[in-house]
TORKOL-4160 file (C-alpha; in steps of 0.2 Angstrom, whole numbers, padded with zeros to 4 digits, m for minus):
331
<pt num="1" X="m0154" Y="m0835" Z="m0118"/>
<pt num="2" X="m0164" Y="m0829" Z="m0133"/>
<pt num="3" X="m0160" Y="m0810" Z="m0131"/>
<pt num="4" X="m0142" Y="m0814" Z="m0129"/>
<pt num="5" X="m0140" Y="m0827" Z="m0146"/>
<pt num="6" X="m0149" Y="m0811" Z="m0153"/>
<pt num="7" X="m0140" Y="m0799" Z="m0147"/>
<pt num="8" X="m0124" Y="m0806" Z="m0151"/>
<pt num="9" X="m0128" Y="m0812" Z="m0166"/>
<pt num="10" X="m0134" Y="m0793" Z="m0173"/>
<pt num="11" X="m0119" Y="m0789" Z="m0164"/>
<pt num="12" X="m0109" Y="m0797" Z="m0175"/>
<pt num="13" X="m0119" Y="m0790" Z="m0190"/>
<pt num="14" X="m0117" Y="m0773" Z="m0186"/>
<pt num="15" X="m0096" Y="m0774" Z="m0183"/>
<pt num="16" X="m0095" Y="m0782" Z="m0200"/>
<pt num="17" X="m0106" Y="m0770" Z="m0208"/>
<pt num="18" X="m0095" Y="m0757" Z="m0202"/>
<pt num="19" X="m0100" Y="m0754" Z="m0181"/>
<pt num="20" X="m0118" Y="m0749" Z="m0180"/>
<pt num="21" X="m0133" Y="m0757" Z="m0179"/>
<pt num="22" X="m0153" Y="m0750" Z="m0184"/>
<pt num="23" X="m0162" Y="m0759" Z="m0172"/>
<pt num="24" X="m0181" Y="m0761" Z="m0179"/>
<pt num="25" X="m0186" Y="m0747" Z="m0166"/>
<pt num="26" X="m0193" Y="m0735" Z="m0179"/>
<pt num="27" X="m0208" Y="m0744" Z="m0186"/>
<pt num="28" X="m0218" Y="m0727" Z="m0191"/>
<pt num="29" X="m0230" Y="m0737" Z="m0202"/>
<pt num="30" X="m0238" Y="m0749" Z="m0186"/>
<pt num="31" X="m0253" Y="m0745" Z="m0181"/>
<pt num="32" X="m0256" Y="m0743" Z="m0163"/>
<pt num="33" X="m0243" Y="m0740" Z="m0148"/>
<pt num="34" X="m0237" Y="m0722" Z="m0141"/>
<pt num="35" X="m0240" Y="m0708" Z="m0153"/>
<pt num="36" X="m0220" Y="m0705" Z="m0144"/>
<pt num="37" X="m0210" Y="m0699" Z="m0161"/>
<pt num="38" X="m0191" Y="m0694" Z="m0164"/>
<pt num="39" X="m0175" Y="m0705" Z="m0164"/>
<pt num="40" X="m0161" Y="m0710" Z="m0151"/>
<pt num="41" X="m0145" Y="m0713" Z="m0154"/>
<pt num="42" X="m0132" Y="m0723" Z="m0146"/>
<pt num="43" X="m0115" Y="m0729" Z="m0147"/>
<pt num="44" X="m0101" Y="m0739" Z="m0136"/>
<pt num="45" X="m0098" Y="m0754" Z="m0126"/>
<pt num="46" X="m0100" Y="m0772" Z="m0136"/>
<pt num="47" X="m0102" Y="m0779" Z="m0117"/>
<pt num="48" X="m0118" Y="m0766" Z="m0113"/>
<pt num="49" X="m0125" Y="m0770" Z="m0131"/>
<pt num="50" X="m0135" Y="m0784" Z="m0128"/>
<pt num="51" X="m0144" Y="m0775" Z="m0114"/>
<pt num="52" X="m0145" Y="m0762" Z="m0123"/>
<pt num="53" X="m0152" Y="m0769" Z="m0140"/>
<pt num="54" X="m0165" Y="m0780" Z="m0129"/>
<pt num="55" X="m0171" Y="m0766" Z="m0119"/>
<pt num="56" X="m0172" Y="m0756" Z="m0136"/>
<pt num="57" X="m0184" Y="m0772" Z="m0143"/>
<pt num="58" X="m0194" Y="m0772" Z="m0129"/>
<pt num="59" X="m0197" Y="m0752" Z="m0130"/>
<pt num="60" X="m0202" Y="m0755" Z="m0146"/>
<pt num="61" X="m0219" Y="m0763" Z="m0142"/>
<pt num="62" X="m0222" Y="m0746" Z="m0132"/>
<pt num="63" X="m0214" Y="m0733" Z="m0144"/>
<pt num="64" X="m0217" Y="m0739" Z="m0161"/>
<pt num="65" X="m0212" Y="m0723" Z="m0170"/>
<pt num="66" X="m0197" Y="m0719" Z="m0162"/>
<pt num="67" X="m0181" Y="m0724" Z="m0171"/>
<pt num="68" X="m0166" Y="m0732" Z="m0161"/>
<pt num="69" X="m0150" Y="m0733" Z="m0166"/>
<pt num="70" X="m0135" Y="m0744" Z="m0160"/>
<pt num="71" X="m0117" Y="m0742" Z="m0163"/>
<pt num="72" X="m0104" Y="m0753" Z="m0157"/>
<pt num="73" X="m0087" Y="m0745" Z="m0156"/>
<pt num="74" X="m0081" Y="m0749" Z="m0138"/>
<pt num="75" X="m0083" Y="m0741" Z="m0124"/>
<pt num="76" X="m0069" Y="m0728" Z="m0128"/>
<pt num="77" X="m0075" Y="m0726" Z="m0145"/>
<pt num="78" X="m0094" Y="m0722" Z="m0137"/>
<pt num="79" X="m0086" Y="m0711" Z="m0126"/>
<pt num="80" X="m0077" Y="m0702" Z="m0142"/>
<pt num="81" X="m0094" Y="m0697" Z="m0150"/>
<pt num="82" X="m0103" Y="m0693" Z="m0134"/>
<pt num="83" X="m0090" Y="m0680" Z="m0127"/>
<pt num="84" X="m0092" Y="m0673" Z="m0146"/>
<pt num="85" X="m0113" Y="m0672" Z="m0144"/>
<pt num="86" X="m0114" Y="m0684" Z="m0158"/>
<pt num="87" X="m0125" Y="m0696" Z="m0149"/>
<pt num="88" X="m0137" Y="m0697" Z="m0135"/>
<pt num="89" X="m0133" Y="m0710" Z="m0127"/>
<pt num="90" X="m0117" Y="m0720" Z="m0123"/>
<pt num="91" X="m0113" Y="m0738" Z="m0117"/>
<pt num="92" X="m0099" Y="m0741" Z="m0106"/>
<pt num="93" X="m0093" Y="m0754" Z="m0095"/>
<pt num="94" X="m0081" Y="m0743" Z="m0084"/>
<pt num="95" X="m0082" Y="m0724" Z="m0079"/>
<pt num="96" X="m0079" Y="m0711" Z="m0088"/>
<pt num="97" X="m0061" Y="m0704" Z="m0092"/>
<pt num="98" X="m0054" Y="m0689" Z="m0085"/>
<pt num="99" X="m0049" Y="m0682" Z="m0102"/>
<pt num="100" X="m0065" Y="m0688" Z="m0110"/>
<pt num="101" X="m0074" Y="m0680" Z="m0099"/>
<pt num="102" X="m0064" Y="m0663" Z="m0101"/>
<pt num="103" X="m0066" Y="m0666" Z="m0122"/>
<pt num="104" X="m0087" Y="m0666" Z="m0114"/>
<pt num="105" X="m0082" Y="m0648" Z="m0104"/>
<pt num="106" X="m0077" Y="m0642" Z="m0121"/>
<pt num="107" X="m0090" Y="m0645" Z="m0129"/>
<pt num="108" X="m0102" Y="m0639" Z="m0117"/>
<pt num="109" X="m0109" Y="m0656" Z="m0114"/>
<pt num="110" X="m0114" Y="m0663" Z="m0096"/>
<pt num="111" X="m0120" Y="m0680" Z="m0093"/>
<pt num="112" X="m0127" Y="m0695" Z="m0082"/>
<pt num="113" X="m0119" Y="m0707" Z="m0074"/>
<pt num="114" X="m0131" Y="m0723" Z="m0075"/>
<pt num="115" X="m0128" Y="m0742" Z="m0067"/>
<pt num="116" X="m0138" Y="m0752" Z="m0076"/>
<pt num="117" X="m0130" Y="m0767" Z="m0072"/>
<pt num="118" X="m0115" Y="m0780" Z="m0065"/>
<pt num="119" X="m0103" Y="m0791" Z="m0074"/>
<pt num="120" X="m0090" Y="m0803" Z="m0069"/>
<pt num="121" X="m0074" Y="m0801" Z="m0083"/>
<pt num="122" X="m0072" Y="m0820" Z="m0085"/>
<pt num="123" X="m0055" Y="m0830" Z="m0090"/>
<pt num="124" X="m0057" Y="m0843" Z="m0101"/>
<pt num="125" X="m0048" Y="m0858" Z="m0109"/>
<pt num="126" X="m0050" Y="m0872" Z="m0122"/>
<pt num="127" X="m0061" Y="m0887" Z="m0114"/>
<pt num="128" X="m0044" Y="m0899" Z="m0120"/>
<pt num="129" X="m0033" Y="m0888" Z="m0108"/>
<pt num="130" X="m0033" Y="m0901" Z="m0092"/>
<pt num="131" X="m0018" Y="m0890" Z="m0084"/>
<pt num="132" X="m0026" Y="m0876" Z="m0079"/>
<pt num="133" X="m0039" Y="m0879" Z="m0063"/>
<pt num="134" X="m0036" Y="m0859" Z="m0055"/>
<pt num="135" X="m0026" Y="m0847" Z="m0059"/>
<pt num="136" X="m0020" Y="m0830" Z="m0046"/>
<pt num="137" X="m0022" Y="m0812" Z="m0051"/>
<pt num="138" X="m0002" Y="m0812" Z="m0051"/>
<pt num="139" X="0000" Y="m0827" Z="m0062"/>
<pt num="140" X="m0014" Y="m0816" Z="m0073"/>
<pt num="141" X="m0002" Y="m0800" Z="m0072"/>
<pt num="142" X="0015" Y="m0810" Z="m0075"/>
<pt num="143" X="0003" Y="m0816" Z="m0093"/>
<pt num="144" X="m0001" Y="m0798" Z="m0098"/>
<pt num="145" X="0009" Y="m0783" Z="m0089"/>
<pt num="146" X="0019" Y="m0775" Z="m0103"/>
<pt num="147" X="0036" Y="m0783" Z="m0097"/>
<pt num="148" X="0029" Y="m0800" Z="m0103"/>
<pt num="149" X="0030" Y="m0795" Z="m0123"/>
<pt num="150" X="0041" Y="m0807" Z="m0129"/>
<pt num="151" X="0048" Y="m0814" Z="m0113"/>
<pt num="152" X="0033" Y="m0824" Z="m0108"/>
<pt num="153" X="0026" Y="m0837" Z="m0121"/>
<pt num="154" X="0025" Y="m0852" Z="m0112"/>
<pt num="155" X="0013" Y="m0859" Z="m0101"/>
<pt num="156" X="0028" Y="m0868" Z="m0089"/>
<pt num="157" X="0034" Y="m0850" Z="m0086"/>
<pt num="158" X="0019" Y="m0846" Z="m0077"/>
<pt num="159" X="0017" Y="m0862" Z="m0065"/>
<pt num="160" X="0033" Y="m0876" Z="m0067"/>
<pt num="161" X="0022" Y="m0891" Z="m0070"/>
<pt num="162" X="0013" Y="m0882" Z="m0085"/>
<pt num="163" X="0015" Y="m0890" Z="m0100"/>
<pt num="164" X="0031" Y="m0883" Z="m0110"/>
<pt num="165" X="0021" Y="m0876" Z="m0124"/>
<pt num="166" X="0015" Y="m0859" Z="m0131"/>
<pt num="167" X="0003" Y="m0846" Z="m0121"/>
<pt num="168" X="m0010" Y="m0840" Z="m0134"/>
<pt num="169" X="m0015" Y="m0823" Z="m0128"/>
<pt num="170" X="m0036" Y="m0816" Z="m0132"/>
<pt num="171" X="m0040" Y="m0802" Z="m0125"/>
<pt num="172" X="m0052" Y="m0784" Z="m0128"/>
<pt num="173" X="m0044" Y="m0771" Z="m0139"/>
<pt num="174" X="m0037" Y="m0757" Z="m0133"/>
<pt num="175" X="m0054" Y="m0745" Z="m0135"/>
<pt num="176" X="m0064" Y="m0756" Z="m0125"/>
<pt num="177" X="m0070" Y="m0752" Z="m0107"/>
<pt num="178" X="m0065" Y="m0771" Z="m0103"/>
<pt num="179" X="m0047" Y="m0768" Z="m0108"/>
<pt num="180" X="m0046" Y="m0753" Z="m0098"/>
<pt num="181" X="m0054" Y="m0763" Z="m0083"/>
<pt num="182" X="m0045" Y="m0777" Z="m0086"/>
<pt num="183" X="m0028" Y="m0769" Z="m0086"/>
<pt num="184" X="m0032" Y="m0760" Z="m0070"/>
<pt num="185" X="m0040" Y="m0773" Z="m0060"/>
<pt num="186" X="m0022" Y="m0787" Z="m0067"/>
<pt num="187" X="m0010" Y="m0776" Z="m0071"/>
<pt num="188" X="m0012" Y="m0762" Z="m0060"/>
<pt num="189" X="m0013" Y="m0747" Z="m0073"/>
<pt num="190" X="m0026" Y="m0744" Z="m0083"/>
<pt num="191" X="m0022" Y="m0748" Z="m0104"/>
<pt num="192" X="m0006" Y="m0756" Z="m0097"/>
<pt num="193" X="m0003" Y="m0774" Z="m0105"/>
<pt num="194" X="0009" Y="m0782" Z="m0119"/>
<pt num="195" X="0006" Y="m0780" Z="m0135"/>
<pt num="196" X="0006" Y="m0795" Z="m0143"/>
<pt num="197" X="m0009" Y="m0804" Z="m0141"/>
<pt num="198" X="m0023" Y="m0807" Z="m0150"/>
<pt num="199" X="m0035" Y="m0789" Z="m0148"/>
<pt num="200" X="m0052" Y="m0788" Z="m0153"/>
<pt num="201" X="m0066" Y="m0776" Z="m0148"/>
<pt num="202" X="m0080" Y="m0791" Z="m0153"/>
<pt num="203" X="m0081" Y="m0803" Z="m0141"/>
<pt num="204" X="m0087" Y="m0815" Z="m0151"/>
<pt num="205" X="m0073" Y="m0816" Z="m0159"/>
<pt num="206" X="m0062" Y="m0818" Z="m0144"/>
<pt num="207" X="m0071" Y="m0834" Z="m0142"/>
<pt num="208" X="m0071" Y="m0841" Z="m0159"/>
<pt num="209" X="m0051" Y="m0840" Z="m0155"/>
<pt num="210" X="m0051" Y="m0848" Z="m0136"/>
<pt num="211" X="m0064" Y="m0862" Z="m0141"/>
<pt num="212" X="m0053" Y="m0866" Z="m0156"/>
<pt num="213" X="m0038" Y="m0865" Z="m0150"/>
<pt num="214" X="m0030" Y="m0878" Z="m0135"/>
<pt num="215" X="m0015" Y="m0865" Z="m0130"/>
<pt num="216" X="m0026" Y="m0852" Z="m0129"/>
<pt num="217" X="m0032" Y="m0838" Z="m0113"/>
<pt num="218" X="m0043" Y="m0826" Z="m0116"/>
<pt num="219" X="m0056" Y="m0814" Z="m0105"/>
<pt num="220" X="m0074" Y="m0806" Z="m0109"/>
<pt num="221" X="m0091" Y="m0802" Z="m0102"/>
<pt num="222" X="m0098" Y="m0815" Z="m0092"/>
<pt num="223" X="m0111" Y="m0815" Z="m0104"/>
<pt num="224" X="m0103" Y="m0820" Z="m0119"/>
<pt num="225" X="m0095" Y="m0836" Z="m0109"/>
<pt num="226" X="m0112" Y="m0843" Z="m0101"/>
<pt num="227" X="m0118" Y="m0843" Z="m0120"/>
<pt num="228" X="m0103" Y="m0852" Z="m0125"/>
<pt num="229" X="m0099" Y="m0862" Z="m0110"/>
<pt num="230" X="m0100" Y="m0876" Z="m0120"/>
<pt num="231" X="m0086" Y="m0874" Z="m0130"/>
<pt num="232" X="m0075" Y="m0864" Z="m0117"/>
<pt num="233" X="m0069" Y="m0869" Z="m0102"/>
<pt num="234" X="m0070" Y="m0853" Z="m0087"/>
<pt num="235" X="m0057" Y="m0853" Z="m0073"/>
<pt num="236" X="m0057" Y="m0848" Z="m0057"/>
<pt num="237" X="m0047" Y="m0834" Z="m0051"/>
<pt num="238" X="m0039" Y="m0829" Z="m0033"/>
<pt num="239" X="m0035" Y="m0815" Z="m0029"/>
<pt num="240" X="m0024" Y="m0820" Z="m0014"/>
<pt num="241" X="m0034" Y="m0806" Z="m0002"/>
<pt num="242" X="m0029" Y="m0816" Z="0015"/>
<pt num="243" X="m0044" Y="m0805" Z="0022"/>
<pt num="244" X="m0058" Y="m0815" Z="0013"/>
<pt num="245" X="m0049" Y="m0831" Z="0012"/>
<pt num="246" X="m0061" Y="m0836" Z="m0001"/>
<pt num="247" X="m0047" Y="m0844" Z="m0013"/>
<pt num="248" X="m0050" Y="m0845" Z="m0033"/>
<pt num="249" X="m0068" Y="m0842" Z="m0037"/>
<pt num="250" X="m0079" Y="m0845" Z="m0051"/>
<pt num="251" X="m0089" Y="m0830" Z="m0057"/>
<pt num="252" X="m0107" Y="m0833" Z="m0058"/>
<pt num="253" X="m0121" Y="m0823" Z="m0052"/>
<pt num="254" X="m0122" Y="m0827" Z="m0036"/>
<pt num="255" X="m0102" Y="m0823" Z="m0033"/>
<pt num="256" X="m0104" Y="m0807" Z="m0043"/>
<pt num="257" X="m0118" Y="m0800" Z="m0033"/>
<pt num="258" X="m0109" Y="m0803" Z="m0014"/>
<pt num="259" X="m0091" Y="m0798" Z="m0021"/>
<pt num="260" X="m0081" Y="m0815" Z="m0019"/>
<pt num="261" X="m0076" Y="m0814" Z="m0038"/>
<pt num="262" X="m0064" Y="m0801" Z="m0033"/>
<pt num="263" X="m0057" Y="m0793" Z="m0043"/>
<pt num="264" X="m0064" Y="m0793" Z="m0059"/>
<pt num="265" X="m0083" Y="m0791" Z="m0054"/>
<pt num="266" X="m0087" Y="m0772" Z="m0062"/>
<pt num="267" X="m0103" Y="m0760" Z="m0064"/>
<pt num="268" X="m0110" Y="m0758" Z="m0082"/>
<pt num="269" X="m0116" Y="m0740" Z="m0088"/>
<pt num="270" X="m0125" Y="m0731" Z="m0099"/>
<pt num="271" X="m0123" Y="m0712" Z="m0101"/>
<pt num="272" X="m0136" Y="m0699" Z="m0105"/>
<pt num="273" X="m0131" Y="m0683" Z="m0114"/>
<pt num="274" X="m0141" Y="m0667" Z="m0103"/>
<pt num="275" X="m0147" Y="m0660" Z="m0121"/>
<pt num="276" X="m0153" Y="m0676" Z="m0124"/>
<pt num="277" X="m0166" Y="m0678" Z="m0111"/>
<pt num="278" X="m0174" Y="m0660" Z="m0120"/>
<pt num="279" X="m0181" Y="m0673" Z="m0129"/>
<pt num="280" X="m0197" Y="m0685" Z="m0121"/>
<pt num="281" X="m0191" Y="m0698" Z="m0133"/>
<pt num="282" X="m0176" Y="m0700" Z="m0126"/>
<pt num="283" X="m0184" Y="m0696" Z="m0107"/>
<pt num="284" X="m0198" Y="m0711" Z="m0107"/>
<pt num="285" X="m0181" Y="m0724" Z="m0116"/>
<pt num="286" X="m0171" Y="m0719" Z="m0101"/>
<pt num="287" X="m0185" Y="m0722" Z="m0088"/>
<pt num="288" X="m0190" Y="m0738" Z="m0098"/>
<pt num="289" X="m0173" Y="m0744" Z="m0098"/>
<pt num="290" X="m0171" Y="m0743" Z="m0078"/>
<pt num="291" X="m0189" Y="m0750" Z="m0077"/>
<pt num="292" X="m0185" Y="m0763" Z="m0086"/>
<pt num="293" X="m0166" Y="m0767" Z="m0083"/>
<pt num="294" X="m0166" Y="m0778" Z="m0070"/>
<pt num="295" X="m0173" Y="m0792" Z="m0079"/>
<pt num="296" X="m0166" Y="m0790" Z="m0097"/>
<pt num="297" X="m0149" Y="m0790" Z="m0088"/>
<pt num="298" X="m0153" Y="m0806" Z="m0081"/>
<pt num="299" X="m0162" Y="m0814" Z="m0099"/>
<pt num="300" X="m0145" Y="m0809" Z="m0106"/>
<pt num="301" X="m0130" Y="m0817" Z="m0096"/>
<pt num="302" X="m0126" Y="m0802" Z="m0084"/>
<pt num="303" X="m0131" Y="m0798" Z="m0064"/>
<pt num="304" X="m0146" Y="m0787" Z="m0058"/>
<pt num="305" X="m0145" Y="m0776" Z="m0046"/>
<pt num="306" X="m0155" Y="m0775" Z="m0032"/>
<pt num="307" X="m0173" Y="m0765" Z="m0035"/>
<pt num="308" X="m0170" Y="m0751" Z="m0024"/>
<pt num="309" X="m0152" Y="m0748" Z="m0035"/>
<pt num="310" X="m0165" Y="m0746" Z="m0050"/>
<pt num="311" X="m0175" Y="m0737" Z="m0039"/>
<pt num="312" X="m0164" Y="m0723" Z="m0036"/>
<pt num="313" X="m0157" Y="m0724" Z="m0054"/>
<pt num="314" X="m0173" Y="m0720" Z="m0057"/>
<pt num="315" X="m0174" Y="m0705" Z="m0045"/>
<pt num="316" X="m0158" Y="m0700" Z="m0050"/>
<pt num="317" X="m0160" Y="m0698" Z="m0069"/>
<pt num="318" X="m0177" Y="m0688" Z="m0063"/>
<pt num="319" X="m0170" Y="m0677" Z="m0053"/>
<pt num="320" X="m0155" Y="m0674" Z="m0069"/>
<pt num="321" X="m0169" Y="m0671" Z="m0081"/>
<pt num="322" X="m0180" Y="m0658" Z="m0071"/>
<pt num="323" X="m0174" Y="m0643" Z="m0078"/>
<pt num="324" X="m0173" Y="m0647" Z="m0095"/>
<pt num="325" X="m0189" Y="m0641" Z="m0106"/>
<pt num="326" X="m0197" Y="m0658" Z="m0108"/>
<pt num="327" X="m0198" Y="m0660" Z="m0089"/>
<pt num="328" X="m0206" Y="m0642" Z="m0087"/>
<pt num="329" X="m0218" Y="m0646" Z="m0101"/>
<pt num="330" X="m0225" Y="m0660" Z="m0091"/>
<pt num="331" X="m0227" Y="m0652" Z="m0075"/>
């Protein structure tokens, strides 16, 4: 897990320093490497970042004099820049909005739609809570829905023989892409939830409060648990679908990948500005990205896809760029 204690860990650097990060991507003074120059910018998902960042350190050895920029404002704030053309590239961990992508119409911006990866949203508690062995998606929804601000604080309201003391709520703030999947996937409407819990759109501070905290629930990236999973305690979750009959599952990567950790298993995204791609630096980071996503994801805390997703990425992001003047320039 060294890219992950890195990522998360710069991650944390770059929100106290005010939400974004220079990754040493620039290096114009090695010697060596592509003669590639120019700069990328991007912005977005805390959850994508540590992909993101590692895939941007490993580009580095091939790109030495291109400078790489990473901001970290949440997936909705990511999308807030990109729609605007202020950055290149965004990272999201759920699809695009309806009325971000008209702000994007506006502006005269299309983009790319890119998997780049999977997650598993995954709820935690303190390792000193013994009452909690599984919990349903309706016991999860009865926690959060926006008619449990101030009616339910108590653990004994959402099962009886749970003990009679205080619910401690953690969850992502409101512009993250994990709230908005969170709240759909739970609640039932997306940026539906109370209000009074504990918001944060750094994870790691979400688990600084669950691992310190005995009455505390919270929810992240499955990343940001498996690096912590010594000091949290992850539940399994059912989600009562009589079909599959599975039960409460554990995410990990193996029920991420077939769909049994239903419903919180979720695609990660980057997207890629069309005016961007005008450029080759941002062309050959794209294409390294795809190449190389599969296993950072994996070195990380998140789920691959399978090669032949990447594949047509790949194809895809290709296809996207052929008519811009970079494309026609290498033909």
């Amino acid at each position: 897990m060294l890219y992950l204690t890195s990522s998360i860990s710069r991650l944390g650097a770059a929100l106290a320093l005010g939400g974004t990060l220079l990754l040493t991507a620039c290096g114009g003074n090695q010697e060596g490497g592509s003669d590639l120059t120019g700069s990328i910018q991007i912005d977005g998902s805390s959850t994508v970042y540590p992909i993101t960042e590692a895939v941007a350190e490993e580009f580095r050895a091939e790109a030495p004099k291109v400078r790489v920029t990473v901001g970290v404002s949440g997936s909705g704030g990511g999308f807030k820049k990109f729609s605007r053309g202020e950055i290149d590239i965004t990272n999201a961990s759920r699809s695009i909005k309806e009325s971000e992508a008209a702000v994007a119409k506006e502006n005269s911006i299309t983009y790319l739609e890119l998997p780049v990866a999977f997650d598993g949203l995954t709820v935690v508690v303190h390792p000193e809570n013994d009452w909690v062995k599984d919990i349903t998606v309706a016991e999860l929804k009865k926690m959060w829905e926006p008619a449990a601000q101030g009616k339910i604080k108590k653990w004994n309201q959402i099962r009886p023989e749970w003990p009679d003391k205080e619910i401690h709520l953690y969850g992502a703030g409101v512009e993250s892409g994990t709230y908005d999947y969170f709240t759909e996937a739970i609640v039932g409407e997306s940026h539906a939830s109370r209000g009074d819990y504990t918001a944060s759109e750094d994870d790691n501070v979400l688990v600084q409060g669950v691992s310190t905290d005995p009455l505390a629930l919270g929810f992240f990236g499955y990343a940001y648990y498996e690096e912590n999973k010594a000091k949290l305690k992850a539940i399994p979750v059912d989600d009562q679908n009589e079909e599959n009959g599975k039960g409460a599952i554990m995410p990990s990567i193996e029920t991420v990948k077939d769909g049994t950790y239903a419903p919180l298993s979720r695609p990660l995204f980057i997207y890629v500005n069309s005016k961007a791609v005008a450029r080759p630096e941002v062309v050959e980071f794209v294409n390294f990205y795809l190449d190389n996503a599969g296993a950072l994801s994996e070195e990380v805390g998140y789920i691959s896809m399978p090669d032949e997703q990447y594949e047509a990425q790949k194809k895809k992001f290709q296809e996207f760029a052929a008519g811009t003047p970079v494309a026609a320039a290498q033909q």
